[in-house]
N, C-alpha and C positions, 0 to 999 in steps of 0.2 A: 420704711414704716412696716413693712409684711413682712421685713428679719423680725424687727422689736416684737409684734406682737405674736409669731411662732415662739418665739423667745421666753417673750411670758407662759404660753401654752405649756409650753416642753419645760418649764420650772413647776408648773402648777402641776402638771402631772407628776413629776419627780415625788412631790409633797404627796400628791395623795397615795400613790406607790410606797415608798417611805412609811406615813402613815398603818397603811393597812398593813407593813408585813410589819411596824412593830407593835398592831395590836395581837397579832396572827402569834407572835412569840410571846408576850408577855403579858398575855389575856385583862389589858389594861382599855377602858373603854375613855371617850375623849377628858381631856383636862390630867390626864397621868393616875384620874380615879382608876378602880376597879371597875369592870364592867357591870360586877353584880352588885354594886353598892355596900360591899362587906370592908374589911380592914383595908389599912391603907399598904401604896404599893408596896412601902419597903419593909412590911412586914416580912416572916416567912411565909411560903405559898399553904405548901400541906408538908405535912410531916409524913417522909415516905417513907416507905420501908427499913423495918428496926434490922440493923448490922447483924449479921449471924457467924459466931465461929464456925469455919471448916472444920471438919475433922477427917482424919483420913482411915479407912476401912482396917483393919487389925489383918486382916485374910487379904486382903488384894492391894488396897494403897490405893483404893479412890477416893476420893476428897469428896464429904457430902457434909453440907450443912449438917449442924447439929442436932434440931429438930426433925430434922428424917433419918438421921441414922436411929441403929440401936446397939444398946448400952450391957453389955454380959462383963461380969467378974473384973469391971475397970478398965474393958476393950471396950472401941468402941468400932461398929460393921456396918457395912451399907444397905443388908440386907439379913433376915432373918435365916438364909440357907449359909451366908459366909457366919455367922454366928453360930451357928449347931455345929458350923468344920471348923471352928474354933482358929486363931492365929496361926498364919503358914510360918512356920519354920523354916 
């Protein structure tokens, strides 16, 4: 009788272990709802960050997103001093 009912204990915690890490991952509050009462689960979550092409420096060959490099005579440099020294040769 005191296997059975350790038996049940050590399931019931299982469950509630279980439970908490797959609210902990999928910030889902009970019944498979959202926690904050917003869309449903199988919606998408948040829309993350927008894809950026690399590009890679003209003068050196480092690879920097687009929006930080900068852009001379259809080169494109990772920095404003590799852009004055213009593409290495």
């Amino acid at each position: 009788m005191r296997n059975l009912l350790l038996f049940v204990l050590f399931l019931i915690g299982v469950f509630y272990v279980r439970r908490a890490l797959q609210r902990g991952a999928g910030g889902e509050g009970q019944g498979g709802r959202p926690a904050s009462g917003g869309a449903p689960a199988d919606t998408p979550e948040r829309a993350g960050p927008a894809i950026e092409q690399m590009v890679a420096c003209a003068h050196c060959g480092l690879h920097v997103p687009e929006s930080e490099g900068l852009k001379s005579g259809g080169q494109f440099y990772c920095s404003d001093e590799h852009r004055r020294l213009g593409p290495r040769t």
